[in-house]
N, C-alpha and C positions, 0 to 999 in steps of 0.2 A: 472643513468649516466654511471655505467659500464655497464651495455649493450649496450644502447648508443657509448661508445667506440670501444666494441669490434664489433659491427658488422660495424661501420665505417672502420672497416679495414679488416674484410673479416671473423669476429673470432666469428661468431652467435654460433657456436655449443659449445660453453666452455661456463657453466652454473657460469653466473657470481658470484654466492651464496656460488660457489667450493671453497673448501678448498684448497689453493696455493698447500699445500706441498704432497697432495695427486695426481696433475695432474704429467701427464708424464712430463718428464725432457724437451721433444720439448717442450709440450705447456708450459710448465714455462718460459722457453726460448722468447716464441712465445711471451705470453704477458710481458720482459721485455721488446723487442725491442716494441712492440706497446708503452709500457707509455712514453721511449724514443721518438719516430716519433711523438706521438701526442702531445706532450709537445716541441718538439723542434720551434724557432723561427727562427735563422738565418743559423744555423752551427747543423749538427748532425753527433756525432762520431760514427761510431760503431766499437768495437775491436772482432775481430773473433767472429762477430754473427754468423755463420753456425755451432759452434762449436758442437753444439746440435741439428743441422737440419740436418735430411738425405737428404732433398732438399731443392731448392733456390727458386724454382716459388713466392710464397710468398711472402717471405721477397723482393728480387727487385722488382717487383711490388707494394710494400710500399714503398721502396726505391724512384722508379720512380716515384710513384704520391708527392712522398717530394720534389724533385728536379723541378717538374711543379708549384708547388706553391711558386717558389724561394728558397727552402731549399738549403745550401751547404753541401754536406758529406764530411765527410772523413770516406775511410771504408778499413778496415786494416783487413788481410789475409794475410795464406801462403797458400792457394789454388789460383795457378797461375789462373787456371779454371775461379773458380769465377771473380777475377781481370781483366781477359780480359772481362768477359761478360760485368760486369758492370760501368768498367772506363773507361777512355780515353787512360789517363796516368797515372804513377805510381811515387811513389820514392821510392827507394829501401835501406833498414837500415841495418847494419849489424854492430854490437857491439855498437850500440849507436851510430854509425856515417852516416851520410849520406854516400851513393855509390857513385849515380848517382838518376838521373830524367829522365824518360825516354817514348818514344813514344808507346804505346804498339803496334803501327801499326806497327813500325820499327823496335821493340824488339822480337827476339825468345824466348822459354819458357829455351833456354839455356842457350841465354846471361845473363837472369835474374836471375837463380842458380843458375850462378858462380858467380854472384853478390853478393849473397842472402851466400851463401858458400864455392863457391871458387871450383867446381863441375860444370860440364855441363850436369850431369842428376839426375832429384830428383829421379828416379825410375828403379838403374842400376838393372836387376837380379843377383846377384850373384849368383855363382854353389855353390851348398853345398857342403861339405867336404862328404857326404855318403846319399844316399834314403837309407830312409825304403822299408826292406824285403815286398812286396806285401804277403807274407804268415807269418808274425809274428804273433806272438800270439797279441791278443787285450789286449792293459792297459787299453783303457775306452771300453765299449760294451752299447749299450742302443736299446733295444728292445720295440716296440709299445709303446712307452711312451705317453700318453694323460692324459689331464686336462691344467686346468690355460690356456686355448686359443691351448692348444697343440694336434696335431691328428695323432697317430701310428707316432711316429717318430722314426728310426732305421738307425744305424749306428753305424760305432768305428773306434774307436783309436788305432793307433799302435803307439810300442817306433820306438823316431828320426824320429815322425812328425808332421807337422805342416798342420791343419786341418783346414781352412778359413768357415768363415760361411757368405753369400751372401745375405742382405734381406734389401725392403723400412721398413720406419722405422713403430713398431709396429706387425709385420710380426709372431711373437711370439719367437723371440732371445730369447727376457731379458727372459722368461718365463723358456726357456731350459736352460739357463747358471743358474741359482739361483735354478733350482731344484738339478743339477749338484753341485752345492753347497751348499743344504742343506738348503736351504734356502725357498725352498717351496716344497711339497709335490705332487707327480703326482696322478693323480687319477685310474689310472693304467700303465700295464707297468712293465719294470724289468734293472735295473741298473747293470750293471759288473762290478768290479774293479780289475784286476788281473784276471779275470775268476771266482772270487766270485760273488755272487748275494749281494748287500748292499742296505739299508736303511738310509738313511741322513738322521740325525736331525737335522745339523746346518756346518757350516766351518769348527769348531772345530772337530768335528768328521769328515768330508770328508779328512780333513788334516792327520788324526789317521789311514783314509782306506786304506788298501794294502799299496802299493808305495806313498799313499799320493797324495791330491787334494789340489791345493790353487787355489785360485779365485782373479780376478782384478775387480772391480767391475765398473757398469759405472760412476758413480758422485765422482769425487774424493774428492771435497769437503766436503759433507754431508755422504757420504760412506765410505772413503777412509781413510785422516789425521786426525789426531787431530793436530789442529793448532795452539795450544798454549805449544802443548811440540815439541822438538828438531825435525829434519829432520832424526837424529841417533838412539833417542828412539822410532820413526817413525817405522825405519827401523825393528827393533830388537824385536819392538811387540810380532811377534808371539814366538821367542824363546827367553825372556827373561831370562830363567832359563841360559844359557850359557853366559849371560852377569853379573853373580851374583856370588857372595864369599859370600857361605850360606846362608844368607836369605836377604843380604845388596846386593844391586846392583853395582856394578863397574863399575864408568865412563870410566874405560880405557878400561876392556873387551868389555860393551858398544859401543866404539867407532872401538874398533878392526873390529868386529863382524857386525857392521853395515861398515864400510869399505870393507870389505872386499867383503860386497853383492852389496855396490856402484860402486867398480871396474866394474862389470860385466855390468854395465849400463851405464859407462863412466863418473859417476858423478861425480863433482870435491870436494873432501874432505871436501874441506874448509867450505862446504855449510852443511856440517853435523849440526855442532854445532848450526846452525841458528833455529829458530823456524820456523817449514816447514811452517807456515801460511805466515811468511815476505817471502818464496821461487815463484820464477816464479812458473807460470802451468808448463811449461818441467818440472822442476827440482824438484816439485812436484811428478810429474807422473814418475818421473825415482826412486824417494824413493820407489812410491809404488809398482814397478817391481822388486826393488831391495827386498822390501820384500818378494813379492811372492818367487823369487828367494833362500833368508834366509832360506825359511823354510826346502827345501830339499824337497820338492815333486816332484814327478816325474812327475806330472801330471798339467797344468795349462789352468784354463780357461781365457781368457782374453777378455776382452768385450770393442772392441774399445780403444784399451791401448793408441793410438799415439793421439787419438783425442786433437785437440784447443793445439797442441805443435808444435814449429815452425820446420821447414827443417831438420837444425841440429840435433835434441833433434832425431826427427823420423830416423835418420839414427842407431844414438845409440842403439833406443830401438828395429828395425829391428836386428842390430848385433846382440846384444843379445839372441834375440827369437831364431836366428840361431842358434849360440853358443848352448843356451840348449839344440834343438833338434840335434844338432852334436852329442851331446853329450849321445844322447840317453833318452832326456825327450819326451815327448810328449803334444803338445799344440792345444788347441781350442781356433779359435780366431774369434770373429767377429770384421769386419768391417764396417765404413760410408763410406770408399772409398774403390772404387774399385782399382784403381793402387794399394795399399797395397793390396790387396787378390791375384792382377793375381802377383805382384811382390814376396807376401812370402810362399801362400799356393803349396803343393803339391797335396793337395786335397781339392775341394771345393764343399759345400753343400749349395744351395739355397734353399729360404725360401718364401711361399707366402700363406697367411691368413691362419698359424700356421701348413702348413704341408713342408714336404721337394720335392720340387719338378724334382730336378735334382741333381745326383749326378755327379762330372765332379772331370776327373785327369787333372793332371799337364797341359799336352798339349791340353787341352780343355779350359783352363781356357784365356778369353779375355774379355775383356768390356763386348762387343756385346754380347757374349754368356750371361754374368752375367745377367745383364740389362733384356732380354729378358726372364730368367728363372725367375727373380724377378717380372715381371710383370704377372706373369701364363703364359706363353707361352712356353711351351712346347713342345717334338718330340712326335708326336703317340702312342709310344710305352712308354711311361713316364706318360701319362696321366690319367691313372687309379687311382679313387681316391680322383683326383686333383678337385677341385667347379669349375665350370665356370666362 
């Protein structure tokens, strides 16, 4: 019967026998919305299904064929994008309240911001306060790094920047961001940190090297919280020892101490004491920036940090990134949307079947270029290397 299902809906190549927790996050994704669609009768919700899709083809396409069989959806998004493709019309919520309802024929993508937040663009550039020196020394350096799906990958990081990574999903990201965290082993290759050569064996220790690695991982859920303790002791994980009088933890340094790292993310206090499990995704995903943040690393990777967070929450956690690299941190970030990479990177590194196929600055960086390096297509002179 599950096979049966999944190839009813286009999903033959997931070996129905697969262990859930072992498939990638899309295809978990992928078959909740299927038991949803094929289960649905009258009415089918879906709340930020793309949150874990780098694309849509699919899913509207399931979509579509629900709505010919008389299905009614409702499908709720802050990707304007998606919205227009797949609705008519929209209503638009903001604090729990109706806005407006509205025509998307007749609505711009900026009447609906300032709907959505009271802004007429989700995707201002702001100027940074300082670029990085083109000739600073490298805080990250990574040389021919291959294994886990990865081939001669090379590049770095300089302080005060922000380093976008460009790729469809599967590409071999997750593979770079978790060796970079210690968390998988390259099969060769050679890592820098400060200009030392290092070896990861876990967070723990990337967090100890040089200036310090913290990592945001992608599933906040199962990765990320523990969601049965506080939003505060969340926060404070990694440096417990500073919320502690001797060997007794202190709720008020506790609470300081994670404050003080929620500042930086815009979160609102109140939501500390909460057990992060009862928190929205935002205010989830701002805890766990705000801990990368805590720890004092200079160094962060962040693997799709804004994803399945609405408008608001991603402006915050944009400030921030800046803030740190103002400030002279330096971040690697990947993205599922591209408006966030050409909006925060100054440098971007695309990615396609685990090697790097372009490297692009600031003024290079647009959709069109993204999109096109992410598919293997490439200039002449870049293609060395690269599979056909």
């Amino acid at each position: 019967a599950g096979a049966e299902i999944l190839a009813r809906h286009g999903l033959e190549r997931i070996d129905p026998a697969a262990e859930v927790a072992k498939l990638a996050l899309a295809d978990r994704q992928r078959i909740e919305i299927t038991r949803a669609i094929d289960n649905a009768g009258q009415v089918l919700i879906l709340d930020e299904p793309t949150a874990s899709l780098a694309e849509t083809d699919w899913l509207f396409d399931q979509i579509r064929q629900a709505t010919r069989r008389g299905v009614a959806v409702l499908y709720i998004s802050h990707r304007l994008a998606e919205v227009r493709e797949i609705c008519t019309e929209a209503t638009v919520l903001r604090n729990g309240t109706t806005i407006a309802s509205v025509d998307l024929g007749d609505a711009s993508d900026g009447d609906i911001f300032e709907m959505m937040v009271g802004r007429k663009s989700a995707h201002e550039r702001k100027p940074r306060a300082k670029r990085p020196a083109s000739d600073a020394p490298a805080r990250l350096a990574v040389s021919g790094l291959s294994g886990h799906d990865l081939h001669d990958m090379s590049f770095d990081l300089r302080p005060g920047e922000i380093l976008g990574v460009a790729a469809l999903e599967g590409q071999g990201q997750q593979e770079l961001f978790r060796m970079l965290a210690g968390l998988e082993s390259p099969h060769s290759g050679r890592i820098e940190v400060d200009g030392t050569p290092v070896k990861l064996s876990g967070p723990r220790d990337a967090l100890k090297t040089g200036s310090g690695i913290a990592y945001l991982p992608e599933e906040r859920k199962t990765e990320g919280i523990l969601s049965g303790l506080s939003a505060a002791t969340n926060v404070v994980l990694p440096v417990m020892g500073q919320a502690a009088r001797g060997t007794l933890i202190s709720q008020g340094r506790e609470m300081s101490v994670a404050q003080a790292a929620a500042d930086r993310v815009e979160m609102n206090p109140r939501y500390l004491s909460f057990p992060i499990g009862d928190l929205s995704g935002g205010n989830q995903q701002k805890a766990l920036i705000a801990r990368t943040l805590a720890t004092g690393a200079k160094t962060l990777l962040l693997f799709d940090p804004s994803r399945g967070v609405d408008v608001g929450t991603k402006q915050s956690i944009y400030a921030a990134i800046r803030a740190f690299a103002d400030e002279g941190g330096a971040v690697l970030f990947y993205s599922s949307e591209l408006p966030e990479i050409v909006q925060l990177a100054d440098r971007c590194l695309a990615f396609y079947v685990g090697r790097i196929t372009r490297h692009f600055e600031a003024a290079e960086i647009t959709e069109q270029s993204l999109v096109a390096a992410m598919l293997g297509h490439v200039a002449p002179e870049t293609t060395e290397g690269v599979p056909a």
